[in-house]
C-alpha positions in Angstrom: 9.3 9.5 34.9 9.5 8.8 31.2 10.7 5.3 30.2 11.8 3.4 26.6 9.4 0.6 26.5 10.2 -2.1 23.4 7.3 -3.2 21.6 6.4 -6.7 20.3 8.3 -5.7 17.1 11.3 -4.3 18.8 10.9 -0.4 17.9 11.3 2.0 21.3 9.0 4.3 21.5 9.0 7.0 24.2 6.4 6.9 26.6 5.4 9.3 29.5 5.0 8.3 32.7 5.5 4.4 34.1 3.6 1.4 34.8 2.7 0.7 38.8 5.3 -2.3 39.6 2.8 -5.3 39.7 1.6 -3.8 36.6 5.3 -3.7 35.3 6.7 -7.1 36.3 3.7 -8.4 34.8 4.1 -6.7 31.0 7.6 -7.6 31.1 6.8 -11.1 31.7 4.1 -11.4 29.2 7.0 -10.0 26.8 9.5 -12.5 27.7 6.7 -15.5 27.5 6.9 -16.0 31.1 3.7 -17.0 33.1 3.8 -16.1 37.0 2.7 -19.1 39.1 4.1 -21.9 41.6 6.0 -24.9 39.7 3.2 -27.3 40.7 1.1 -24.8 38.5 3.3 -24.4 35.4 3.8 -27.9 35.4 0.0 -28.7 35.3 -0.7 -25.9 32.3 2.7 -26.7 30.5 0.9 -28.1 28.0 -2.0 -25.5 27.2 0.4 -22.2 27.7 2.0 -22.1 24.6 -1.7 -21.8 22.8 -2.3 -19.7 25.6 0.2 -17.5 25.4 -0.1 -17.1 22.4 -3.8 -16.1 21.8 -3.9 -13.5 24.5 -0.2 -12.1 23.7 -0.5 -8.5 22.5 0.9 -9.2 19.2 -1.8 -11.6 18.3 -4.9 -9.9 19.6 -3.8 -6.8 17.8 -3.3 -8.6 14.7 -7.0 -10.2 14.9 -8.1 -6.9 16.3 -6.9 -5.5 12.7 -7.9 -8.5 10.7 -11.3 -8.5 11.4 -11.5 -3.8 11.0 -10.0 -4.7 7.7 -12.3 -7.3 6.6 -15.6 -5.3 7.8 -14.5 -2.3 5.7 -13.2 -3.9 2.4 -14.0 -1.6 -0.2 -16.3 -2.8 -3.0 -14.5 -5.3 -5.6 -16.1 -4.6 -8.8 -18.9 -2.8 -9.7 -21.0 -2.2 -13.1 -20.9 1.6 -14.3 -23.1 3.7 -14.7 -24.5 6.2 -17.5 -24.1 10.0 -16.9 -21.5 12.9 -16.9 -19.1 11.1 -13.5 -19.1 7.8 -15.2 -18.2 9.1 -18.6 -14.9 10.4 -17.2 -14.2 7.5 -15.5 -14.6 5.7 -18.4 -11.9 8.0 -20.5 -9.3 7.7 -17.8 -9.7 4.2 -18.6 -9.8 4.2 -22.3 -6.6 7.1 -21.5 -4.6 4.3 -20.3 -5.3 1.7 -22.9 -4.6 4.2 -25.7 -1.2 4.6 -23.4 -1.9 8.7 -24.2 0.1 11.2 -22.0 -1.1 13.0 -19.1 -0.3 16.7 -18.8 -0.6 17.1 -23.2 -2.9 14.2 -24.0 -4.8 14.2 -21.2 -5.2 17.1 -18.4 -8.0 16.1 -15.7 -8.5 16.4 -11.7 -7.3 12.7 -11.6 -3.7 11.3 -12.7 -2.4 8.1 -14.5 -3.5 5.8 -12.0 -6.4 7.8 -11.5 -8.7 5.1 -12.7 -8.1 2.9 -9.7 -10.0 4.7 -7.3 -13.5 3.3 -8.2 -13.9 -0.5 -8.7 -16.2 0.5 -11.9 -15.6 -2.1 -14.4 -14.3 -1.2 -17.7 -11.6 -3.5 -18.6 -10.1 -6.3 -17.0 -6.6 -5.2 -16.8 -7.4 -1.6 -15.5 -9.8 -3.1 -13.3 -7.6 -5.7 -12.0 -4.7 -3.2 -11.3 -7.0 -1.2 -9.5 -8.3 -3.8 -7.0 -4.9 -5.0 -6.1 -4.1 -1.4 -5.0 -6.9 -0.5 -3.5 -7.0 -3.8 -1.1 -3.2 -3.0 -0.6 -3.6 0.2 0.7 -6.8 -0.3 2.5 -4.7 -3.2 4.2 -1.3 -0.9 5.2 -3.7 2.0 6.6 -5.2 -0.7 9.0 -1.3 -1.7 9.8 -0.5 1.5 10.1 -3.4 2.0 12.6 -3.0 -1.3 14.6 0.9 0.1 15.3 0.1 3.2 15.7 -2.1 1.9 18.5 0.5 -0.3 19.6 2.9 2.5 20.0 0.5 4.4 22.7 0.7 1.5 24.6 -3.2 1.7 24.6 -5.5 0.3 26.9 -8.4 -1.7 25.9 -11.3 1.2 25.7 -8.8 3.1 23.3 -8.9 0.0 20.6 -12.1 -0.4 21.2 -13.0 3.1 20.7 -10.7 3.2 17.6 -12.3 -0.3 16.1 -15.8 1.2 16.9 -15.1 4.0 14.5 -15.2 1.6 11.8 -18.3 0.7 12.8 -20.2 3.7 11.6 -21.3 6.0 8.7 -18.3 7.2 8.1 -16.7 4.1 6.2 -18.6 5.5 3.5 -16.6 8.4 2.7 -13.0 7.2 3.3 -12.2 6.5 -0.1 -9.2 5.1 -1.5 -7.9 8.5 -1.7 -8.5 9.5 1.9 -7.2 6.0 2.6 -3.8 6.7 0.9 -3.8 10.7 3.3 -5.0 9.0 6.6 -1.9 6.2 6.3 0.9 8.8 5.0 -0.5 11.1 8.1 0.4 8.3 10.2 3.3 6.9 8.9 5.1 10.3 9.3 3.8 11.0 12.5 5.5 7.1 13.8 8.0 7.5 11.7 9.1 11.5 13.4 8.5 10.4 17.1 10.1 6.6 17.0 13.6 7.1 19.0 15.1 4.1 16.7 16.4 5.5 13.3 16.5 2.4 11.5 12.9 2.1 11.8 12.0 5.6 11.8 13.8 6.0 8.3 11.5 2.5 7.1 8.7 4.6 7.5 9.6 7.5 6.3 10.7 5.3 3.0 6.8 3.8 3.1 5.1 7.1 3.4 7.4 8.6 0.2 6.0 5.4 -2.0 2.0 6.2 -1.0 3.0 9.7 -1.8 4.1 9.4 -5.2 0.9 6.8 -5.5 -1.1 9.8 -4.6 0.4 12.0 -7.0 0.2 9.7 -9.5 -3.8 8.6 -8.7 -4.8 12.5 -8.5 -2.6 15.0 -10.0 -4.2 17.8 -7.6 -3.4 15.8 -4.7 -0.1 18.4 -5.1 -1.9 20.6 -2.3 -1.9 17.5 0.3 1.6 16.6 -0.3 3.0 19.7 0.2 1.3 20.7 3.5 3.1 17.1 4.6 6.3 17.4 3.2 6.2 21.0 4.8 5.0 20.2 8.2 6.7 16.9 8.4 10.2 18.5 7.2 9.5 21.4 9.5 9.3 19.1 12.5 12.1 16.6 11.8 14.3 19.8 10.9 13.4 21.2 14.8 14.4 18.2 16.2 17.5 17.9 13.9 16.6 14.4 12.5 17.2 15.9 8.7 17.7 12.2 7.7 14.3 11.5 7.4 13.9 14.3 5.5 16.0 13.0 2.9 14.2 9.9 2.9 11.0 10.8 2.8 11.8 13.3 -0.2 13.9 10.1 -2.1 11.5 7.7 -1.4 9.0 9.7 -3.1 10.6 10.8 -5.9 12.2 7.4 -6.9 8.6 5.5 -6.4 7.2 8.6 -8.8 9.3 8.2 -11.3 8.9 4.0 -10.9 5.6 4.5 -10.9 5.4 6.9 -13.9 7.5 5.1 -16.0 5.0 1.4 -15.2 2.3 3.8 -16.7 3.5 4.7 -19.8 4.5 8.1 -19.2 7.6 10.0 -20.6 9.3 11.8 -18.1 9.3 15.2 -20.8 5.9 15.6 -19.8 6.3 15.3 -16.0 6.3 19.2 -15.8 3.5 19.6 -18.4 1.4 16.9 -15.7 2.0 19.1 -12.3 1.2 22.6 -14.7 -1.6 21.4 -15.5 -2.9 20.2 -12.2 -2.0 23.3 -11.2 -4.1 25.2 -13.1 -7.0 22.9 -12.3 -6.2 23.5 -8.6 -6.1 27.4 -9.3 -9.4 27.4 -11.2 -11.4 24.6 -9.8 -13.1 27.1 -6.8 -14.3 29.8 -8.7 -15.8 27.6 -11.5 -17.5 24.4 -9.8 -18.2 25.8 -6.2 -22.0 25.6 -5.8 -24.3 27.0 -3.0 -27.6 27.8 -4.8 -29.2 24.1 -3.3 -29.0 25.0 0.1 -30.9 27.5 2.8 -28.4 30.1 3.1 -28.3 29.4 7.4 -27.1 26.0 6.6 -24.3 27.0 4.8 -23.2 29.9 7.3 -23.6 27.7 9.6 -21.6 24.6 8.6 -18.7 27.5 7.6 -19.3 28.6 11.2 -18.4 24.9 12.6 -15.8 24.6 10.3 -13.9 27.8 11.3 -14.5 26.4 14.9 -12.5 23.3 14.3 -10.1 24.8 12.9 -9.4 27.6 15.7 -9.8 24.9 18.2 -7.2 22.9 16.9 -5.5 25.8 16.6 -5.3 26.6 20.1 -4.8 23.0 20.8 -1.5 22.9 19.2 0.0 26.0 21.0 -1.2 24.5 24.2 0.9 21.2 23.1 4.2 23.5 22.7 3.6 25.2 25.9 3.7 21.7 27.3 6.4 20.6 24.9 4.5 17.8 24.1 6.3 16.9 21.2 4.1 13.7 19.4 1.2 15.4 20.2 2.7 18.6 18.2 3.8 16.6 15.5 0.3 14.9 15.1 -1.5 18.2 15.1 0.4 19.6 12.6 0.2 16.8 10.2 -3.3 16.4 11.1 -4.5 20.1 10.6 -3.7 21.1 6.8 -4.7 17.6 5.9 -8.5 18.2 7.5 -8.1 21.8 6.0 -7.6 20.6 2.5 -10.2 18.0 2.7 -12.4 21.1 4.0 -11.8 23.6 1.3 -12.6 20.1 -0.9 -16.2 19.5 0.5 -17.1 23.3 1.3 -16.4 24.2 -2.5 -19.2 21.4 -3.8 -21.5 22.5 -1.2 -22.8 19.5 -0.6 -19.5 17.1 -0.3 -18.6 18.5 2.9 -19.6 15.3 4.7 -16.7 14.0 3.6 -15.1 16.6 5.7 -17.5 15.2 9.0 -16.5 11.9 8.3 -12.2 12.9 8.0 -13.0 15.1 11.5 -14.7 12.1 12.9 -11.3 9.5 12.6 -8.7 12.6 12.8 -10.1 13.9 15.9 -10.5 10.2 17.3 -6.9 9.4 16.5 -6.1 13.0 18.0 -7.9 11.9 21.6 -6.3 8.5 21.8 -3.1 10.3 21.7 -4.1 12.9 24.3 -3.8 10.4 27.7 -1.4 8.1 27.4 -0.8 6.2 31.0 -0.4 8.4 34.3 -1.5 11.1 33.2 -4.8 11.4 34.4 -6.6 14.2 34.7 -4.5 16.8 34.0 -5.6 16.1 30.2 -9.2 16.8 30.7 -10.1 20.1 29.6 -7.8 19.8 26.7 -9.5 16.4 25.4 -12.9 18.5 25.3 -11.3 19.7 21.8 -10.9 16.6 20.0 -14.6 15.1 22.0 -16.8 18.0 21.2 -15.6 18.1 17.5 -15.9 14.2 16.6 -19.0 14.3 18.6 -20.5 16.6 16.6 -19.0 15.6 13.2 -20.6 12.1 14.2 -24.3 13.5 14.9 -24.3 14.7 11.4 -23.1 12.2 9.8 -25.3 9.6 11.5 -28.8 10.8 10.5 -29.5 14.1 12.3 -27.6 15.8 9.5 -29.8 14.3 6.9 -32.9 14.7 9.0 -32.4 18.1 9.3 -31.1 18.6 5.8 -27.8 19.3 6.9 -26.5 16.8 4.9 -28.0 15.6 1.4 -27.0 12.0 2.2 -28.6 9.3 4.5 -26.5 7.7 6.7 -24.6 4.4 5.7 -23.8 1.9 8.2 -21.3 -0.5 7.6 -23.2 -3.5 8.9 -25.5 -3.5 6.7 -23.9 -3.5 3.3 -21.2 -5.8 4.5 -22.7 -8.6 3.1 -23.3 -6.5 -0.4 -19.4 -5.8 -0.3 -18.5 -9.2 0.8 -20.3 -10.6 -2.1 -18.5 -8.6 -5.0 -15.3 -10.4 -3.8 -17.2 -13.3 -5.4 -18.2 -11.5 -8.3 -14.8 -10.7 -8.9 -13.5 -14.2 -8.6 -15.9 -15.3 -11.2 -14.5 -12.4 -13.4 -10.7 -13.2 -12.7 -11.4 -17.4 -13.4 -14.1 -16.9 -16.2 -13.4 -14.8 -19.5 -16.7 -14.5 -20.7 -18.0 -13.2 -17.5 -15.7 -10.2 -18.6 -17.8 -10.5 -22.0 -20.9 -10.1 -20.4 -19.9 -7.0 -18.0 -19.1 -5.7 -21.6 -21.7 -6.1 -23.0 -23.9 -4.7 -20.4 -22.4 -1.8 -20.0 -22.1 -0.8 -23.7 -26.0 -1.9 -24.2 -27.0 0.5 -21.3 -24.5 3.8 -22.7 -26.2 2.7 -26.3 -29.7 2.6 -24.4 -29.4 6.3 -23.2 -27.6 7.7 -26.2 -28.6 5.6 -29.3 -26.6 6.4 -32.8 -27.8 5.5 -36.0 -25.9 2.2 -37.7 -25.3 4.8 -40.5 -24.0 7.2 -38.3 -21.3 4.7 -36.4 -20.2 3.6 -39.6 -19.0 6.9 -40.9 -17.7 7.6 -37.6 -15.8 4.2 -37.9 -13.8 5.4 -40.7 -11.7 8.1 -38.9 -10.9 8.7 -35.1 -13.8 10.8 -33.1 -14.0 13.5 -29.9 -17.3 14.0 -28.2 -18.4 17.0 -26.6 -18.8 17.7 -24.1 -19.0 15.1 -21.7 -20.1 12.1 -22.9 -17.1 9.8 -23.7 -19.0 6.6 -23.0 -20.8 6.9 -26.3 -17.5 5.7 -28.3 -16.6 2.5 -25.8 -20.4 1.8 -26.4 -20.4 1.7 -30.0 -16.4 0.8 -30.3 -15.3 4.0 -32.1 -11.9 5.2 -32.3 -11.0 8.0 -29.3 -9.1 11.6 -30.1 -9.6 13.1 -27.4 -9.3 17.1 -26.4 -6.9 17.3 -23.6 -9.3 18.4 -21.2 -11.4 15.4 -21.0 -14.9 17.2 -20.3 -15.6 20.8 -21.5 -16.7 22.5 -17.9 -13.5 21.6 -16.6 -11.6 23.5 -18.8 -12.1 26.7 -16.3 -8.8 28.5 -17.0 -7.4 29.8 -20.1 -4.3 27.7 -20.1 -7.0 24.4 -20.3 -9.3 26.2 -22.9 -6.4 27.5 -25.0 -4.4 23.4 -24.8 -7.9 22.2 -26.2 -8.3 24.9 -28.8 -4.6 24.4 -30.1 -5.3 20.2 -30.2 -8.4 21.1 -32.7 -5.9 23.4 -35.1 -3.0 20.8 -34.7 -2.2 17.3 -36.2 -4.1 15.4 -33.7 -7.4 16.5 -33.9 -10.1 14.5 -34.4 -11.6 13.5 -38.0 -15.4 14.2 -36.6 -16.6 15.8 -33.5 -20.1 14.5 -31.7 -21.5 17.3 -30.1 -24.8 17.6 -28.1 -26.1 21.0 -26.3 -25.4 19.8 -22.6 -25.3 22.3 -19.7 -24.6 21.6 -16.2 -24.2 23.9 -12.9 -26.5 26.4 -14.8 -23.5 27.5 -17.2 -24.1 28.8 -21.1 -22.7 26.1 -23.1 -20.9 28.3 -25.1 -19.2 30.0 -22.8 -17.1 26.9 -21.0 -14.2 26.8 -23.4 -14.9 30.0 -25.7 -11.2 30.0 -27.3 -12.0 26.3 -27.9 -15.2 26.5 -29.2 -13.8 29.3 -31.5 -11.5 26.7 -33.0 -14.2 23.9 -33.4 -16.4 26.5 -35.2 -13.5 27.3 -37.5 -12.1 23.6 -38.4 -15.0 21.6 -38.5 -18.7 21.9 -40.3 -22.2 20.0 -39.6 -22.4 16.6 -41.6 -25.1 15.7 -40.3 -27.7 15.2 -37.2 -28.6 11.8 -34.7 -30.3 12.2 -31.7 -28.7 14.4 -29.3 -25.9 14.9 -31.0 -24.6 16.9 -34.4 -22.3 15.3 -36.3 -19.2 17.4 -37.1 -16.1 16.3 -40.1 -13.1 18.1 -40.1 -12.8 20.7 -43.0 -10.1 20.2 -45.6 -9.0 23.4 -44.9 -9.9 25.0 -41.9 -9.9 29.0 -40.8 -7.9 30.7 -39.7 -9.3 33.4 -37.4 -7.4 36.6 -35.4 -9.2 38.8 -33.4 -8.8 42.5 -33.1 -10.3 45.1 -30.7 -13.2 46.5 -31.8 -14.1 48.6 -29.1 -13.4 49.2 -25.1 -15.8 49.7 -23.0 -15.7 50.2 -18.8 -18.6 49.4 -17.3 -19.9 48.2 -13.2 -21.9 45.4 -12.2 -25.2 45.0 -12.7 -25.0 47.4 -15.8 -26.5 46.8 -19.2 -24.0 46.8 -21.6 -25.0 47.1 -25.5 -23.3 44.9 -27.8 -21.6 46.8 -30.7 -22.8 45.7 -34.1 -20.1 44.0 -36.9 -19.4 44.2 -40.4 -19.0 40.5 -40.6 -21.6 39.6 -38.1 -19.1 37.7 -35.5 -18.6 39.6 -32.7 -16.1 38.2 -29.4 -15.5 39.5 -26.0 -12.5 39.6 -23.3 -14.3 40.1 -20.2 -12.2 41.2 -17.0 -14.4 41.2 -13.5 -11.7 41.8 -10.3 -12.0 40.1 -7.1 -11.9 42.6 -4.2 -9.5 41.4 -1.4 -12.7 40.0 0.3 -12.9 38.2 -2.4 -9.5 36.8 -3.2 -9.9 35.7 0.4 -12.7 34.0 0.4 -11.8 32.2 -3.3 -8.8 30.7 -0.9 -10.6 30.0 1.6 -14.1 29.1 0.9 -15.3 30.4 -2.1 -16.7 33.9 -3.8 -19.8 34.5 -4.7 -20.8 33.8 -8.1 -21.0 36.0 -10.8 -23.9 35.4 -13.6 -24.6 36.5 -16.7 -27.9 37.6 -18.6 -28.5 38.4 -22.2 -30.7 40.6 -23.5 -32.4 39.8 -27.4 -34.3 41.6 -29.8 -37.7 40.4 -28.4 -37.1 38.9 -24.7 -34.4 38.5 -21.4 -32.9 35.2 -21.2 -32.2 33.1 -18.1 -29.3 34.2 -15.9 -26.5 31.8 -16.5 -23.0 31.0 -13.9 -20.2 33.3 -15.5 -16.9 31.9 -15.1 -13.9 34.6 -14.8 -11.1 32.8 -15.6 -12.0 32.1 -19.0 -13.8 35.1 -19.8 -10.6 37.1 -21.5 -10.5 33.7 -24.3 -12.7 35.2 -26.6 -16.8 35.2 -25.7 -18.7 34.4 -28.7 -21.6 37.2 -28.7 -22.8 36.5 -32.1 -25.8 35.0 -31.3 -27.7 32.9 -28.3 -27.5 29.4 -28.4 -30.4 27.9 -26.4 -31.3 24.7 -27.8 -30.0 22.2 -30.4 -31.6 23.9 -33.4 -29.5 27.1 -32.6 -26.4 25.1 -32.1 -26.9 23.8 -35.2 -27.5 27.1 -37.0 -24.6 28.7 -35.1 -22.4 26.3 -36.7 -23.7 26.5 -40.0 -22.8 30.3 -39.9 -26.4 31.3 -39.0 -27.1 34.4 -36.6 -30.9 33.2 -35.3 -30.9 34.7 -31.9 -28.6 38.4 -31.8 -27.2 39.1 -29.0 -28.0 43.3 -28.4 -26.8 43.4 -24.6 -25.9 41.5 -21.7 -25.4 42.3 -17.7 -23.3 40.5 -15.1 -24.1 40.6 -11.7 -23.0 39.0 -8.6 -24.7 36.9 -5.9 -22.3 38.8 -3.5 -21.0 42.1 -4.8 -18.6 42.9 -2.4 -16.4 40.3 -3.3 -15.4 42.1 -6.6 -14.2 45.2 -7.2 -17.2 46.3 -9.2 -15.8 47.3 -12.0 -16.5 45.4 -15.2 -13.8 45.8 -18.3 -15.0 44.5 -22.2 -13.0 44.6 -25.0 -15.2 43.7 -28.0 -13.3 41.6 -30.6 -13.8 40.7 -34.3 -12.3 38.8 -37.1 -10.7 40.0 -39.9 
């Protein structure tokens, strides 16, 4: 019963089932251009059925069909940044790329060399340009992508109109240009694994290499999405010996990533440092920035708990596909299923982002049910449809208000409709922009008097700062576009994110080498309820040791490089083995400077859950002569690096005095405990360190 039907652009594609004969003659005619009818009829149309023909021809109404979905989701054009921690690394992968520095030992962050094109923030105008013109270009091969994948099914018109209709709601919000670039490789390898024509099979295989090297290069932990497709999609191709496109796929993407690294500046040397380092911002990134404290605890287990049940469903849905031998359908569910999981473990960490996960489960599951009935199969496909239904269903209901009514979700809904004419409009703004320079001047200028608004610097101040190059820390980068200062930047861009000690360690050895900078700005800034001190101890260490205190403006402390700076090793002191929730008394020193490696086990529960959701999190409280402090997040990873336990730094004052080689605050004894216990082992190991 299966037939090879050609499409309007001449690929076969297999298709189950056939078309009842009426039906057939008809489709076959509309193909070849023919029109049924008596003579006496086609000779009194002949001269309105070429326009005819041509509007209602398949071709063109899918083509309008994807014109006008493209249109009524173009992403904003250009948009005037903001003040604040997100903006301030946006604003150093942009100054990054000017200063041409390399990523992987002059820069390590979540986002790669083109990593400043996915926000339309403007900055400069050749960053910002670049970034438009990819971000329409792949917004405009996803809806391509889409219309042919459409095509392909042979889909009847409720299927488009349920796919366009998509597009109509919330979740245009939360496809980014990132989940843009996923959705269209997702499909390109799906089309390009079932299509029975190699020729055009191996063209798309080619296409979805490129936008994976683009995502690679646009977010260097984008590693994780890439494999699950280069496994699933080789896994599948291999089964059904097509190892061809294989070969493509894995050329495609590794001549476009070495194009496409080589247009940024980059030297291929550092290509291995890039993906290490990505690595060990993948590896660290749960345990240090997952976040569940702003949420009723039944909302969380409860979200986990629909989460699990997509996943298990789908599950079940793609053994009942290979029990069928359903092969496109297998081959979409297994692209389709790591992709949701990794976009999952994303929004689930930052409790909070998961309705970015809704909104992926909403147009995954869609494109999942389209598949499911393609023509005569009737209803036979029922019971397994409920799967794809009940999830996007659901996804949608939280996503479209009832989440954030419920405070499911910490976002109201967005509807495309009504900011289309706020989108629309930026186009404009970005004409003006492209024709007139010194509307470029003016963006300028208000973004540097609204950074200079919210952290002000003396005149005096920016002119010593002038004189040499400058580092701030620990966020706020936008301070030296504002005031045009020169940038040495740590390689971890921001200090929290240096959750690892092979990040905390690369910044510490850039203070001690050549590069550092000439003077440090440094303001007491804490985020996620973490002790300042504590989120890059080995290169806090180092800042300590090579710079001292010129000076004070505002927030900030003005740091200049010593002539000569320390040079500091650490020796054990003392061991001492303790459990959580102890008390543990921090041994005096001769010298007054007093470090700790800290070692806290996960359990296997919790090395589990720190894959696949994450642990609970550890804090830390210290005791003082007079008083207990505020419990503060504890980040493991970096706890062996070197603690600082001299003294407690809670405001700028003792930041100041820290620096300065004051001990205001002593530290006599601090406890760690755990929001959930059983995900470590419960034993706690310290080995006290001092100096020499």
């Amino acid at each position: 019963m299966a037939t090879l039907q050609s499409t309007d652009s001449g690929t076969a594609i297999l298709l189950h089932g056939t078309l009842p004969e009426p039906a057939g003659r008809f489709v076959n005619r509309l193909h070849t251009g023919s029109v049924a009818g008596t003579d006496a009829g086609r000779s009194v149309a002949a001269h309105r059925r070429p326009v005819l023909q041509w509007f209602l021809s398949r071709r063109t109404l899918a083509g309008l069909w994807c014109l006008a979905l493209a249109v009524f989701t173009l992403p904003p054009a250009i948009a005037q940044p903001g003040v604040g921690l997100d903006p301030s690394w946006e604003l150093g992968l942009n100054m990054a790329v000017r200063q041409h520095l390399q990523w992987g030992t002059q820069v390590i962050w979540t986002f790669g060399p083109y990593g400043f094109t996915s926000a339309p923030r403007y900055y400069y105008f050749s960053t910002w340009l670049i970034g438009l013109l990819l971000r329409l270009a792949v917004h405009a091969i996803l809806f391509a992508v889409l219309t042919y994948y459409l095509i392909s099914l042979r889909a009847g018109p409720w299927r488009w109109v349920l796919v366009g209709a998509l597009f109509l709601l919330p979740v245009v919000a939360f496809i980014t240009f990132e989940y843009e670039t996923e959705l269209a490789v997702m499909l390109l390898l799906y089309l390009s694994a079932i299509n029975t024509r190699m020729r055009s099979a191996i063209r798309m295989a080619a296409l979805a290499g490129s936008l994976i090297a683009l995502l690679l290069m646009i977010k260097g932990t984008g590693i994780v999405i890439v494999a699950t497709f280069l496994v699933t999609y080789g896994a599948f191709v291999l089964a059904i010996r097509r190892s061809l496109l294989l070969i493509t796929l894995i050329g495609s993407a590794g001549l476009s990533l070495l194009a496409l690294w080589t247009l940024a500046g980059q030297s291929f040397v550092n290509l291995y440092a890039y993906f290490r380092s990505s690595y060990e911002i993948i590896s660290g990134y749960t345990a240090a920035m997952s976040v569940l404290y702003e949420y009723p605890t039944a909302y969380v287990w409860q979200r986990v708990a629909f989460a699990a049940i997509v996943f298990i469903s789908l599950i079940g849905l793609l053994a009942w596909a290979l029990l069928r031998r359903d092969r496109p359908l297998v081959c979409l569910l297994v692209l389709a299923t790591p992709l949701l999981l990794a976009i999952c473990k994303f929004g689930f960490v930052r409790f909070g982002n998961q309705i970015y996960f809704y909104a992926l489960a909403v147009v995954i599951e869609t494109l999942i049910l389209v598949r499911m009935i393609p023509p005569g199969r009737g209803v036979r496909m029922l019971a397994p449809m409920l799967q794809p239904t009940a999830i996007a269903a659901a996804s949608l209901v939280l996503i479209s208000g009832v989440g954030y009514a419920s405070g499911a979700v910490p976002r109201a809904p967005e509807w495309p409709a009504s900011q289309l004419k706020t989108r629309l409009t930026t186009y404009l703004s970005a004409a003006a922009v492209v024709a007139h320079p010194d509307r470029r001047a003016d963006r300028t200028a208000m973004t540097s008097a609204a950074i200079r608004a919210a952290d002000p610097l003396r005149p005096q101040t920016v002119a010593a700062l002038s004189k040499g190059r400058t580092d701030v820390w620990p966020w706020d980068i936008d301070i030296l576009y504002a005031y045009s200062l020169r940038w040495a930047p740590r390689p971890v861009l921001q200090s929290y994110a240096a959750y690892t000690t092979y990040l905390d360690e690369s910044d510490a050895a850039h203070l001690k080498g050549p590069a550092a900078p000439d003077n440090v700005l440094i303001a007491l800034r804490e985020g996620d309820h973490r002790y300042f001190a504590f989120d890059e101890p080995a290169a806090f260490r180092a800042l300590r040791e090579h710079y001292h205190v010129e000076g004070q403006d505002g927030d900030f402390l003005v740091l200049s490089k010593r002539a000569q700076g320390e040079s500091t090793r650490l020796r054990p002191a003392e061991t001492v083995h303790a459990r959580l929730g102890d008390v543990v008394t921090v041994p005096p020193s001769a010298n007054g400077r007093v470090y700790a490696s800290v070692s806290v086990p996960y359990s296997v529960r919790g090395q589990f859950m720190n894959a696949a959701f994450q642990p609970g999190e550890l804090h830390i409280r210290f005791q003082l002569a007079d008083r207990s402090t505020q419990p503060y997040r504890f980040i493991q990873r970096v706890a062996a690096d070197g603690l600082m336990f001299d003294t407690y730094i809670e405001n700028q004052q003792d930041l100041r005095s820290y620096l300065e080689g004051r001990r205001d605050h002593p530290i006599r004894a601090f406890q760690l405990t755990s929001d959930s216990p059983a995900d470590y082992t419960g034993r706690v190991d310290i080995t006290f360190l001092t100096t020499d």
